[in-house]
Residue frames as qw, qx, qy, qz and C-alpha x, y, z in Angstrom:
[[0.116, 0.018, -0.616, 0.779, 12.06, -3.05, -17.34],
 [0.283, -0.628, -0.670, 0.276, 8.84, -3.02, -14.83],
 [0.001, -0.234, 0.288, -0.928, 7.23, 0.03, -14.10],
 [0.400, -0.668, -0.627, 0.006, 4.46, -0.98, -11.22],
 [0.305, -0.397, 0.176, -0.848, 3.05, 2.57, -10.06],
 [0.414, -0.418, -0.743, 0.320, 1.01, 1.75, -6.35],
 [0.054, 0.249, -0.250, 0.934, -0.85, 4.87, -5.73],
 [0.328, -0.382, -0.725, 0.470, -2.58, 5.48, -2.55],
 [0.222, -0.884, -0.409, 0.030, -4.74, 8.68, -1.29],
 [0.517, -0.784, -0.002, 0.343, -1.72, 10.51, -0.15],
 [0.479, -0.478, 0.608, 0.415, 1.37, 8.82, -1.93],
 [0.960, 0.168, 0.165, -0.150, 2.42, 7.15, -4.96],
 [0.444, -0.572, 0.556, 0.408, 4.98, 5.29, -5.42],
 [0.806, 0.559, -0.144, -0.133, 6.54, 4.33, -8.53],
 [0.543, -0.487, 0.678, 0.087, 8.97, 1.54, -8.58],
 [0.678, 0.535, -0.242, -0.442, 11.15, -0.46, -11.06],
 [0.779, -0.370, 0.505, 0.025, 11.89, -3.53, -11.82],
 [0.608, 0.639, -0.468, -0.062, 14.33, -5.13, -14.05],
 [0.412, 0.374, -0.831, 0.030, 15.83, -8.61, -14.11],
 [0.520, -0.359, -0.745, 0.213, 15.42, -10.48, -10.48],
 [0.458, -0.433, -0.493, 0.600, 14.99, -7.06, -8.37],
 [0.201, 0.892, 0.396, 0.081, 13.78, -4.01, -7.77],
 [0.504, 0.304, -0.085, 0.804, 16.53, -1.02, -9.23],
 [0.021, -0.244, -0.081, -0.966, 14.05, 1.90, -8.17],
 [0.222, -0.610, -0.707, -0.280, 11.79, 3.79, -6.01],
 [0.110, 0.142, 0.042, 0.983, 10.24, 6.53, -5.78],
 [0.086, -0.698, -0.660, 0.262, 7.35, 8.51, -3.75],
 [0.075, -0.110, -0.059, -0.989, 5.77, 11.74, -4.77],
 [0.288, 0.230, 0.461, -0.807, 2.58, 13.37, -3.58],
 [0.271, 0.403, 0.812, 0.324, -0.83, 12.22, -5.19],
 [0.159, 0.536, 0.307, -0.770, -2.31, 14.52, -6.69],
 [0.575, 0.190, 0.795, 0.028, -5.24, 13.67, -9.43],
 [0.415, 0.874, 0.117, -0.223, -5.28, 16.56, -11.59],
 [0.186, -0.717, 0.534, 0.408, -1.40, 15.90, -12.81],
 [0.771, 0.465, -0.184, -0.396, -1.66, 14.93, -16.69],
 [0.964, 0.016, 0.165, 0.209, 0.71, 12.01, -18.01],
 [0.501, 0.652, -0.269, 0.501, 3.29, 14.69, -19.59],
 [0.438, -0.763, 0.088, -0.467, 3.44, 15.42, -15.88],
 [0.918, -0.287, 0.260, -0.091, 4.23, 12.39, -14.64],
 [0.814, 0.402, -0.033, 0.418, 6.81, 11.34, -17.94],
 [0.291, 0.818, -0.200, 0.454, 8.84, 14.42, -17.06],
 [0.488, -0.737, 0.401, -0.241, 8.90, 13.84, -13.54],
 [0.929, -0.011, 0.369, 0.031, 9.80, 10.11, -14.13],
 [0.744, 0.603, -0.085, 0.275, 12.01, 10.98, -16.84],
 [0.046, -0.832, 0.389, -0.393, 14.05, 13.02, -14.42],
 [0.839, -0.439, 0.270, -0.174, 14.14, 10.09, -11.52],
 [0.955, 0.023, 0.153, 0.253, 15.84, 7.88, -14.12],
 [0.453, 0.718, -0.290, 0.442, 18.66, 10.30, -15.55],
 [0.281, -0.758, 0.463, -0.365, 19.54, 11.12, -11.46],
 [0.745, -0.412, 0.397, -0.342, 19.45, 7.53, -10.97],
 [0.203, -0.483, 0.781, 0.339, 21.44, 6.38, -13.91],
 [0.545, 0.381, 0.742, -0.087, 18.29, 4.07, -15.44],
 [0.128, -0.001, -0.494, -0.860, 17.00, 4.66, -19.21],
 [0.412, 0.199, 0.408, -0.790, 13.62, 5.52, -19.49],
 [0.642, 0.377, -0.463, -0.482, 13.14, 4.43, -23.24],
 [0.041, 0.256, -0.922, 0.287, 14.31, 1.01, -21.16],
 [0.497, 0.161, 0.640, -0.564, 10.37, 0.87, -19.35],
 [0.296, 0.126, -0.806, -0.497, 8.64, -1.89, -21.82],
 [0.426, -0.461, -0.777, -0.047, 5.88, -2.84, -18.88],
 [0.194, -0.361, 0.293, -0.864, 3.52, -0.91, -16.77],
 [0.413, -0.416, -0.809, -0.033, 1.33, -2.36, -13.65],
 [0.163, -0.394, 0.097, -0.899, -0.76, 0.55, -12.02],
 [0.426, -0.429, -0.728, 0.325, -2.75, -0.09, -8.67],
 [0.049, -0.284, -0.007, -0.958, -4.68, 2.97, -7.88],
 [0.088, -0.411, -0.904, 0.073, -7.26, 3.97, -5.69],
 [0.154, 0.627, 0.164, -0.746, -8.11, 7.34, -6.82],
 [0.589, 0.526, 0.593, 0.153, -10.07, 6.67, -9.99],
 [0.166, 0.968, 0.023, -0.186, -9.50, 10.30, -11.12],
 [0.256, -0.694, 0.578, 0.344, -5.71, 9.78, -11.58],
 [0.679, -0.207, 0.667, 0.229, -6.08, 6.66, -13.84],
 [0.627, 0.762, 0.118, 0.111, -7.06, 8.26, -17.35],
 [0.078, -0.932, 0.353, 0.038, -3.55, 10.25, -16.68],
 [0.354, -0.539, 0.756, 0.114, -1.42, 6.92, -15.97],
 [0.826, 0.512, 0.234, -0.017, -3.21, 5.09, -18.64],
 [0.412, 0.863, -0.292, 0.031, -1.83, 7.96, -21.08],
 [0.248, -0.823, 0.509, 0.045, 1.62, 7.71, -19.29],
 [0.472, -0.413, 0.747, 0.221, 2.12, 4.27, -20.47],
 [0.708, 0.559, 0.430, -0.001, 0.52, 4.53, -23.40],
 [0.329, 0.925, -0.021, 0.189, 2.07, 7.35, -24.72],
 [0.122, -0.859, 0.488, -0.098, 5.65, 7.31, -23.27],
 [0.712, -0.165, 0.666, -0.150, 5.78, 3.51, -22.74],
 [0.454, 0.392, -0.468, -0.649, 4.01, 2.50, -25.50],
 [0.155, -0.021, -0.977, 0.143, 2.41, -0.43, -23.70],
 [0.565, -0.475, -0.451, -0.503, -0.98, -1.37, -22.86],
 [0.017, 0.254, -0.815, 0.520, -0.91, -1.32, -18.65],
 [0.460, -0.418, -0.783, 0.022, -2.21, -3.92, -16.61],
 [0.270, -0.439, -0.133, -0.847, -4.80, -2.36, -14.12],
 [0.041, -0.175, -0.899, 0.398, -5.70, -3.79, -10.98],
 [0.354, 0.465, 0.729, -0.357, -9.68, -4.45, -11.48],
 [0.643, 0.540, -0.030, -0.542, -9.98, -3.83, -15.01],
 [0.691, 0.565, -0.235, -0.386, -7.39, -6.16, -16.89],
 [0.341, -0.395, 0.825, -0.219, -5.37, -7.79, -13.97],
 [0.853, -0.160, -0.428, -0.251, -5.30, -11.45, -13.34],
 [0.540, -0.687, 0.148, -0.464, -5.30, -12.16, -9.72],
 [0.553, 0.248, -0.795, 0.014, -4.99, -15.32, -9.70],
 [0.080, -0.024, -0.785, 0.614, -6.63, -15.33, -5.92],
 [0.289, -0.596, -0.735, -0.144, -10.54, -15.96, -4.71],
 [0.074, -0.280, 0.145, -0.946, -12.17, -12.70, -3.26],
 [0.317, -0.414, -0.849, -0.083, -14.46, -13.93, -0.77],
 [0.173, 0.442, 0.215, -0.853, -16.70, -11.03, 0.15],
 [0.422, 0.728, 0.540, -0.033, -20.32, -10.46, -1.17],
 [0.247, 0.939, 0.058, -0.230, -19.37, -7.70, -3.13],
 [0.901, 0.011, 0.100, 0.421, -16.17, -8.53, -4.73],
 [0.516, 0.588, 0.174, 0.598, -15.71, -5.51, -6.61],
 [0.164, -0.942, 0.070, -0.284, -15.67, -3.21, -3.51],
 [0.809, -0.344, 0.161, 0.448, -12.30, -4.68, -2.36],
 [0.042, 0.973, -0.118, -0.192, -9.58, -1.69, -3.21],
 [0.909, 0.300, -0.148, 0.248, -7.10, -2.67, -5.27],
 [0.011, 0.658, -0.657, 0.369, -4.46, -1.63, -2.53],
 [0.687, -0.331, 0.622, -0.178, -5.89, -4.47, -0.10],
 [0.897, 0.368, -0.136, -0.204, -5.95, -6.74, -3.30],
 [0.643, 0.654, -0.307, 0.254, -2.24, -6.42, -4.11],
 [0.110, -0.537, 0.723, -0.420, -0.66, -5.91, -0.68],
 [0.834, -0.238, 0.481, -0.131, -2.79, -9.79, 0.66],
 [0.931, 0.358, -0.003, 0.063, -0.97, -11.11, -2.72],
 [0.490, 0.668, -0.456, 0.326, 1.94, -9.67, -2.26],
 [0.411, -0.597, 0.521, -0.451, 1.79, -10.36, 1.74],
 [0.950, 0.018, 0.200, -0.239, 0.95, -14.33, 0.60],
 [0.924, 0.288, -0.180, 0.174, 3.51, -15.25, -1.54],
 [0.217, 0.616, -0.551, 0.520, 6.45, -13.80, 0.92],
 [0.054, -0.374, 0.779, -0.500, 5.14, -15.32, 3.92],
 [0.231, -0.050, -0.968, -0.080, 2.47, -17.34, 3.51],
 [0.478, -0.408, -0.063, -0.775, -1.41, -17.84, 5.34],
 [0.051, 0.827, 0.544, 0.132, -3.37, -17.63, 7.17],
 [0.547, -0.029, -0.075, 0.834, -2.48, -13.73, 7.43],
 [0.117, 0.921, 0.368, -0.060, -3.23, -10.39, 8.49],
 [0.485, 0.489, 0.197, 0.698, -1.69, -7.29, 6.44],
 [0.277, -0.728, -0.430, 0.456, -1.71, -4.27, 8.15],
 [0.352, 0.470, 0.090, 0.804, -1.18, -1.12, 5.75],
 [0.225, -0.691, -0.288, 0.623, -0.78, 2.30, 7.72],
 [0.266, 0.250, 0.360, 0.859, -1.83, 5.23, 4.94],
 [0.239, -0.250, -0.072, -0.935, -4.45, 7.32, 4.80],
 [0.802, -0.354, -0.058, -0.478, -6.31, 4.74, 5.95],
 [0.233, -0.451, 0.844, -0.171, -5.43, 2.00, 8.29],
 [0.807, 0.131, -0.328, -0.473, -6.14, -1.22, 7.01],
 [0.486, -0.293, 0.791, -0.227, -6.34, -4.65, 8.59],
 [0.791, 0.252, -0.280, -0.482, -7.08, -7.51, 5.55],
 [0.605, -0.269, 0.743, -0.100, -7.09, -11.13, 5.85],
 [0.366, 0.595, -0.644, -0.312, -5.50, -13.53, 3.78],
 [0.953, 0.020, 0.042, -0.298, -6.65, -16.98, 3.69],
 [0.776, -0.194, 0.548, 0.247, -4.60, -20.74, 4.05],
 [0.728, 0.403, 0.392, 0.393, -4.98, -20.93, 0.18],
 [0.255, -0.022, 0.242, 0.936, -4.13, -16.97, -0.49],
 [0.033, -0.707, -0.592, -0.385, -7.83, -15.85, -0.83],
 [0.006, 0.410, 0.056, 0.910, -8.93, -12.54, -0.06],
 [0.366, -0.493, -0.784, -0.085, -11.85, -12.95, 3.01],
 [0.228, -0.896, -0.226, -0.308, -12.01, -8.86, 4.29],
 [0.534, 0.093, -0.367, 0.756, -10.65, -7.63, 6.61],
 [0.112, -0.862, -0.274, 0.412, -10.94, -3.28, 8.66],
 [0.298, 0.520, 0.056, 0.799, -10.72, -0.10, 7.57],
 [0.397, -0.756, -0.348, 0.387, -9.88, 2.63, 10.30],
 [0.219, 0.969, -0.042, 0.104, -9.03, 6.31, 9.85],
 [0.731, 0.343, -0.290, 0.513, -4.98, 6.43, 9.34],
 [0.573, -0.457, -0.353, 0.581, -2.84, 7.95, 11.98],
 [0.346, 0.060, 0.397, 0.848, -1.78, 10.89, 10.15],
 [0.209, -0.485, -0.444, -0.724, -5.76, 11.99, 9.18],
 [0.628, -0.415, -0.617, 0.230, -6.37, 11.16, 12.76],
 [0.501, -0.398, -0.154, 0.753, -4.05, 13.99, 14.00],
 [0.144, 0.109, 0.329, 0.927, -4.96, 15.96, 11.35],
 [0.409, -0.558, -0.702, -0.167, -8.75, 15.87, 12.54],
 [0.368, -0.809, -0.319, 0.329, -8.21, 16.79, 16.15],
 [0.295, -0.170, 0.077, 0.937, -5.75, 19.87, 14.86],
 [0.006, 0.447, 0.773, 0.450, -8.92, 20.45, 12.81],
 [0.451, -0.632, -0.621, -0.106, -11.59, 20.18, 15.25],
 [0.495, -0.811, -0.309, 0.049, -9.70, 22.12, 18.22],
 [0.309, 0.914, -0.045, 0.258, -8.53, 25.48, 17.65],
 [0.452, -0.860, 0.226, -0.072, -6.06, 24.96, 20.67],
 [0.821, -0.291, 0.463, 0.165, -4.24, 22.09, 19.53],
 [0.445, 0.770, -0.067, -0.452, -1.77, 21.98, 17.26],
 [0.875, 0.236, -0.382, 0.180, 0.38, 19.85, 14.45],
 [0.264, -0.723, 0.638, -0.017, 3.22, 17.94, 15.61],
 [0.469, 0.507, -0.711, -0.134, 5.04, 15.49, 14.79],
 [0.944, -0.294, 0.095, -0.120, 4.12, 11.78, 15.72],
 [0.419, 0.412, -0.736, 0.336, 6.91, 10.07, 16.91],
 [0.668, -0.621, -0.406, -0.054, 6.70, 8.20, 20.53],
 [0.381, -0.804, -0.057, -0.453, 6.57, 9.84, 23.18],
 [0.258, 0.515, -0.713, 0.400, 9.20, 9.41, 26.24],
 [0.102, 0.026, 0.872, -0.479, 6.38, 8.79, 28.47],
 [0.236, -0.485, -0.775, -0.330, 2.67, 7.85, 28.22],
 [0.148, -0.861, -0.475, 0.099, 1.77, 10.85, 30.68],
 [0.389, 0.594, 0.274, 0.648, 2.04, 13.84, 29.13],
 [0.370, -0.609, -0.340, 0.613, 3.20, 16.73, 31.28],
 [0.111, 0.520, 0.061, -0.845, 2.25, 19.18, 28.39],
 [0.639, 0.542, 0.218, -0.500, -0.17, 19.76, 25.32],
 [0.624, 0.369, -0.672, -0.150, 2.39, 18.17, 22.46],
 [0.052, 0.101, -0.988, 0.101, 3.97, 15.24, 24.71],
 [0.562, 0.250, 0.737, -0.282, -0.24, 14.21, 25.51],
 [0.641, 0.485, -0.325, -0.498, -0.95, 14.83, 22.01],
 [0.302, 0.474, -0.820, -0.106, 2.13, 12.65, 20.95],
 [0.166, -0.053, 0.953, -0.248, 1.50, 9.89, 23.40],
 [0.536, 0.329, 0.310, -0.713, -2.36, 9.88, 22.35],
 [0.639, 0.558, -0.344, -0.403, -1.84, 9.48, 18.96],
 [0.300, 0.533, -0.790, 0.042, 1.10, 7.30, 19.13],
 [0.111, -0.083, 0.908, -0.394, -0.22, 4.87, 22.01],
 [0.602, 0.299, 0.471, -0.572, -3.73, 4.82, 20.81],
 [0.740, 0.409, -0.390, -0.365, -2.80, 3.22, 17.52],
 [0.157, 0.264, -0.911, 0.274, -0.07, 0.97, 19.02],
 [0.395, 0.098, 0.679, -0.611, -3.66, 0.08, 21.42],
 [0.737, 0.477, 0.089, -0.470, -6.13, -0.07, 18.22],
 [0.618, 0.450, -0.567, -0.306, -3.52, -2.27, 16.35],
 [0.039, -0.281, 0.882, -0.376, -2.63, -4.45, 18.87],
 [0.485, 0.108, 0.564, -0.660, -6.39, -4.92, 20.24],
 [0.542, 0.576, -0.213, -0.573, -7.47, -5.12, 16.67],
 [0.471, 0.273, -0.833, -0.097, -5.01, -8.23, 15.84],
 [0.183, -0.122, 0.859, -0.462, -5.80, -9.58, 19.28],
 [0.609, 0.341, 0.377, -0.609, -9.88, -9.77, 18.47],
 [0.767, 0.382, -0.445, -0.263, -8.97, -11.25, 14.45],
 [0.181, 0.392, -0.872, 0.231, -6.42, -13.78, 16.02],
 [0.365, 0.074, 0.729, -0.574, -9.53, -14.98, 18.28],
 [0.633, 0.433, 0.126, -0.629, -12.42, -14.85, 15.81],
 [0.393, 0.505, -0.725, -0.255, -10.00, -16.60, 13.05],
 [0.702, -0.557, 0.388, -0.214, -9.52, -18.99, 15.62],
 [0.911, 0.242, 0.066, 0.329, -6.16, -20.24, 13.76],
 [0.456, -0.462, 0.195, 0.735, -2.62, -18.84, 13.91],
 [0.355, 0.885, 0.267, 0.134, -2.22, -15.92, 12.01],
 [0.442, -0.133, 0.070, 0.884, 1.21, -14.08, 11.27],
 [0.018, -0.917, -0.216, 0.334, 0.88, -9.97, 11.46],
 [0.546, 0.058, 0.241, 0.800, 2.80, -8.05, 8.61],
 [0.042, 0.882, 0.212, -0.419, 2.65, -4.69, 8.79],
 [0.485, 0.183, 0.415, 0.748, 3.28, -2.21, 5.78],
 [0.140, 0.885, 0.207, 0.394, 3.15, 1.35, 4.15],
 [0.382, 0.731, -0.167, 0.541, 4.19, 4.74, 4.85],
 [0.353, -0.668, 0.309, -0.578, 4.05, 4.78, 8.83],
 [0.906, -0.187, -0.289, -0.248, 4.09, 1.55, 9.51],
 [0.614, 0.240, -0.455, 0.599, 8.03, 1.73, 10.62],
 [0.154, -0.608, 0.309, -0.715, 7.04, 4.02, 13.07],
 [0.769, -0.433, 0.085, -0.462, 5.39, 1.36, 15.25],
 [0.860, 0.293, -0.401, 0.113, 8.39, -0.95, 15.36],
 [0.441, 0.249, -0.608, 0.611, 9.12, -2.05, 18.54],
 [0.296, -0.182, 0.248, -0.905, 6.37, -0.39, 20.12],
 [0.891, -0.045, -0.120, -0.435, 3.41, -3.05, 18.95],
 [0.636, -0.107, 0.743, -0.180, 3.13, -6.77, 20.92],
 [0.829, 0.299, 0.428, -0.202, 1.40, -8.30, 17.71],
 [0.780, 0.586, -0.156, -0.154, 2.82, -7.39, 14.82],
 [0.916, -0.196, 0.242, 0.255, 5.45, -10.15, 13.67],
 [0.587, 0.110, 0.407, 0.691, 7.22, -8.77, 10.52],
 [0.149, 0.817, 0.250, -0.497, 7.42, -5.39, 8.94],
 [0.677, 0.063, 0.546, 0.490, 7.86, -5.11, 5.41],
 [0.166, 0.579, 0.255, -0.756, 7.75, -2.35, 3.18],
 [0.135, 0.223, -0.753, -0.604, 7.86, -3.72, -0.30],
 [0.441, 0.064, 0.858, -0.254, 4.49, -5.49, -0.02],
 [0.494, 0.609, 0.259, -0.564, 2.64, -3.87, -2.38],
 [0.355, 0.693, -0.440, -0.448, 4.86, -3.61, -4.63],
 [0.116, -0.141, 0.977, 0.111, 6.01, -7.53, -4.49],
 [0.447, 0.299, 0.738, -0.407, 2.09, -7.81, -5.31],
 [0.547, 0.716, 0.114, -0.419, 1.77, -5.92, -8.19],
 [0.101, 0.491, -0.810, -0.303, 5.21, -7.41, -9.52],
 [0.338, 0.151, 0.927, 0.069, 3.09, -11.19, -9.13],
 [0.563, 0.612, 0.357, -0.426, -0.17, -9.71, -10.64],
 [0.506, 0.688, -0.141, -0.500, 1.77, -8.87, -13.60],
 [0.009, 0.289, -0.921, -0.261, 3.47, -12.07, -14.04],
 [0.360, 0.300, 0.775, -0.424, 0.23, -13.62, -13.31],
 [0.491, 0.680, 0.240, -0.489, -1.52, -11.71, -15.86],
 [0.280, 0.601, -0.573, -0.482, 1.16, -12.15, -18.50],
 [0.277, -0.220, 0.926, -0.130, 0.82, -16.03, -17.72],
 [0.437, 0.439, 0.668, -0.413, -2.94, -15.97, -18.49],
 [0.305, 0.713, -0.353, -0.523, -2.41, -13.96, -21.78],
 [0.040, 0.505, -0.814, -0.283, -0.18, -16.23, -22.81],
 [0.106, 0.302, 0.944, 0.078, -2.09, -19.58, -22.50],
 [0.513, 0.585, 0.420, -0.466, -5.33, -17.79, -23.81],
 [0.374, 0.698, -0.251, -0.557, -3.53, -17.12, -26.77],
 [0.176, -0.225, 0.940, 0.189, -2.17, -20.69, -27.20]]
């Protein structure tokens, strides 16, 4: 069995695979000080509630963008596994052109969600992840990698103005019945909620133009359901992207192994 961990600023999931599909998955809080015995225990627990053997996991692919966390999930599949894990940007194989001057500043979250958004639906494409950040990457005809936005996430957004102004306070995003607010949550709500639904929309509308080629919209991550039904652009919402990325990377990578060693 697959274990491909996908962890994000916020989240991470951990998800397994075994045979043709995925059996398992699971989200807990990130948080980068939590050692690898940490992690085994919690993970040991997931599979006993969920019927799965742990001694079963025989492959790990990790996708991280909190660099602190990865000496920890190293361990975890060293030491509990007993596998070397593949690593998006240290031992991956991609298998996909990164066309940006800087190659290496591409986050292995946009990496894994345009591969995993390519081989389900094809290109050109834009990816939309909603997490801590919002992220808008573009996915070439051939599957290449060729940039994309980063905007502050909905979520840190709301957390900000609660922040910033002493009057306002959380609530819960969700839309709004109406777009004029007739008190301090509903204009929050409708802010928040209609001004991303406006920035994602506008956002595809302005790549879709510049591209100047059709372009399917797939939206993904943790919030991204929320905007279903609400947004004009996006086409498909999917939440398994990442993970369907980091499941090819590691076939990908196991592929390359293999014929190097021939």
């Amino acid at each position: 069995m697959l274990l491909a961990i996908e962890q994000g600023n916020t989240n991470t999931k951990f998800a397994i695979h075994h045979g043709e599909r995925w059996v398992a998955q699971w989200r807990t809080a990130t948080h980068h000080t939590r050692t690898a015995d940490e992690h085994a225990a919690w993970l040991h627990q997931m599979c006993v509630l969920h019927g799965l053997p742990f001694e079963g996991l025989s492959a790990c692919v990790i996708s991280t963008v909190v660099p602190q966390s990865l000496f920890s999930l190293r361990n975890l599949s060293r030491r509990y596994l007993k596998v070397e894990p593949i690593v998006i940007g240290d031992n991956a194989h991609l298998g996909i052109e990164v066309r940006i001057p800087r190659p290496k500043e591409a986050g292995a979250d946009r990496l894994v969600a345009a591969i995993g958004g390519y081989i389900a639906y094809g290109g050109p494409l834009i990816v939309i992840d909603s997490g801590t950040a919002t992220t808008f990457d573009i996915v070439g005809a051939d599957g290449g990698f060729e940039g994309g936005i980063i905007s502050p996430g909905i979520n840190l957004s709301m957390q900000a103005l609660h922040q910033a102004a002493a009057q306002l306070p959380r609530i819960e995003i969700r839309q709004p019945e109406r777009v004029i607010g007739a008190d301090t949550i509903s204009a929050m709500q409708s802010g928040v909620f209609w001004g991303y639904i406006g920035l994602i929309d506008g956002l595809i509308e302005r790549i879709r133009a510049e591209y100047r080629a059709p372009m399917k919209a797939v939206a993904t991550g943790g919030v991204a359901s929320l905007f279903e039904g609400a947004s004009s652009a996006i086409d498909i919402y999917d939440g398994d992207v990442a993970i369907r990325g980091l499941l090819e990377v590691y076939r990908r990578t196991q592929a390359a192994q293999a014929k190097a060693a021939s």
